[in-house]
Residue, then its C-alpha position, 0 to 999 in steps of 0.5 A: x754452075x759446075x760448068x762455068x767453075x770447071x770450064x777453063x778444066x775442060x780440056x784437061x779432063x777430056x784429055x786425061x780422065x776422057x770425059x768433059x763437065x756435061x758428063x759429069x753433071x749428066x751422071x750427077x743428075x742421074x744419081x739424084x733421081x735414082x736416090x729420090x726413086x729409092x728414098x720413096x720406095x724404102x718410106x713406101x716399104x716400111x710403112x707396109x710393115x717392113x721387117x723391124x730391122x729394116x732402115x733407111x739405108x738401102x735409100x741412100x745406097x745404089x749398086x754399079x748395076x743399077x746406075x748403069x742401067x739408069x745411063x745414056x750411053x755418054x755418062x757410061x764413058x764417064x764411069x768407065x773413066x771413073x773406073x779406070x782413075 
């Protein structure tokens, strides 16, 4: 859907931001899937008694690094641009 929305933007965002709409939507998918990993893992800790002041927040949250490592070589590109904006 981002595609066909975005598409007529596509040159524009080469141009100016240096990555293009399957990047962004590669990233996207990215983050999902490390959310789902990290949602699972903190409901995983807490039932194995994690301490009482744990929460659900660390499910929700992500790191840079951790993102980075998750990355094709192309999504880097885009969060070098997103850095750089």
């Amino acid at each position: 859907m981002a595609f066909e929305r975005y598409a007529v933007d596509e040159a524009w965002l080469l141009a100016n931001k240096g990555f293009c709409i399957a990047d962004a939507q590669a990233i996207a998918g990215t983050i999902s899937e490390l959310q789902n990993l990290k949602i699972v893992d903190t409901l995983s800790s807490l039932k194995t008694g994690a301490s009482h002041s744990s929460s659900l927040l660390s499910g929700f949250t992500t790191t840079a690094a951790a993102l980075s490592e998750a990355t094709s070589a192309a999504e880097k590109i885009l969060l070098l641009a997103g850095g750089a904006a």
